[in-house]
C-alpha positions as CSV (number, residue, x, y, z in Angstrom):
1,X,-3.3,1.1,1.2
2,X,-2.3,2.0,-2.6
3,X,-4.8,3.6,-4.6
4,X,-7.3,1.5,-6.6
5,X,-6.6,2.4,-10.1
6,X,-9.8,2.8,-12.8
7,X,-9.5,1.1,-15.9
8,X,-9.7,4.2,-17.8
9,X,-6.8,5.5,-16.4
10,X,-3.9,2.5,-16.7
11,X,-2.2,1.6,-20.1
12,X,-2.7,-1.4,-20.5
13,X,1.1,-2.1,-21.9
14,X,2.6,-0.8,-19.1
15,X,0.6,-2.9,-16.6
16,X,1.6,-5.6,-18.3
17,X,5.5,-4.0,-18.3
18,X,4.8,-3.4,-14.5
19,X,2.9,-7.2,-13.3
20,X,6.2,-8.6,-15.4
21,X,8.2,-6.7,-13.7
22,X,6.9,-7.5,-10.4
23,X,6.4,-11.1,-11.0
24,X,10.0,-11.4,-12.3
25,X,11.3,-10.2,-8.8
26,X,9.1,-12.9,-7.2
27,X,10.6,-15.5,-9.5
28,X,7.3,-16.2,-11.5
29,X,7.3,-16.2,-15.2
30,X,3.6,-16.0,-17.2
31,X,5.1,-16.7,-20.7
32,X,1.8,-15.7,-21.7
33,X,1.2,-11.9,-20.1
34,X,0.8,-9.5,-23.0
35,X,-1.9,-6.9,-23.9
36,X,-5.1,-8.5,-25.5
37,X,-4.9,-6.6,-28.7
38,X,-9.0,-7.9,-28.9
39,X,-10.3,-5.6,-27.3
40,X,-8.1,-2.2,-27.0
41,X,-11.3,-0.3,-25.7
42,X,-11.6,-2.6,-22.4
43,X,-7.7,-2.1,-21.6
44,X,-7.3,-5.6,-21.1
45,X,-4.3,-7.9,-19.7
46,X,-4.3,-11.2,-21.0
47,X,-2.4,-13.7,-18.4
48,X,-2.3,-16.7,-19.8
49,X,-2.2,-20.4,-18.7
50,X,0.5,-21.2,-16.6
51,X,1.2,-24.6,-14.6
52,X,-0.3,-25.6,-11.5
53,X,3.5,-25.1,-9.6
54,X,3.5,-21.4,-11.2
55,X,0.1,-21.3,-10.1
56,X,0.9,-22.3,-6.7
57,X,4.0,-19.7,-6.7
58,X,2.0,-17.3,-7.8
59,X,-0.9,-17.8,-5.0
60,X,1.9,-17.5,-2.5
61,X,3.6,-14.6,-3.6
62,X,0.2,-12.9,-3.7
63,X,-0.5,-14.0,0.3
64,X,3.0,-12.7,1.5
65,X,2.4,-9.5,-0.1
66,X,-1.1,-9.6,2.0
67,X,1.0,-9.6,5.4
68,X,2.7,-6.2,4.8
């Protein structure tokens, strides 16, 4: 099982570099995914809205990565 990371100890740009990355390789595009510049003390991603096929896409790609 991979490590649970804290939020103290991920940049938040490159988790955004790295879920693009990944998502990119499971043919999903968030147009939206960036780094909420809001709030730089709470390290947060901002997703987005996406469509309800992306949606579904991305739902799917998270369960196959379940059954490793």
């Amino acid at each position: 099982m991979a490590r649970a990371h804290q939020a103290q100890d991920v940049d938040p740009l490159v988790a955004t570099e790295c879920l693009r990355s990944a998502l990119y390789q499971a043919g999903i595009v968030l147009p939206s995914l960036s780094v909420d510049a809001g709030s730089p003390a709470l390290g947060l991603v901002e997703l987005g809205r996406v469509r309800a096929d992306v949606a579904m896409r991305l739902a799917e790609a998270l369960r196959q990565g379940g059954d490793e």
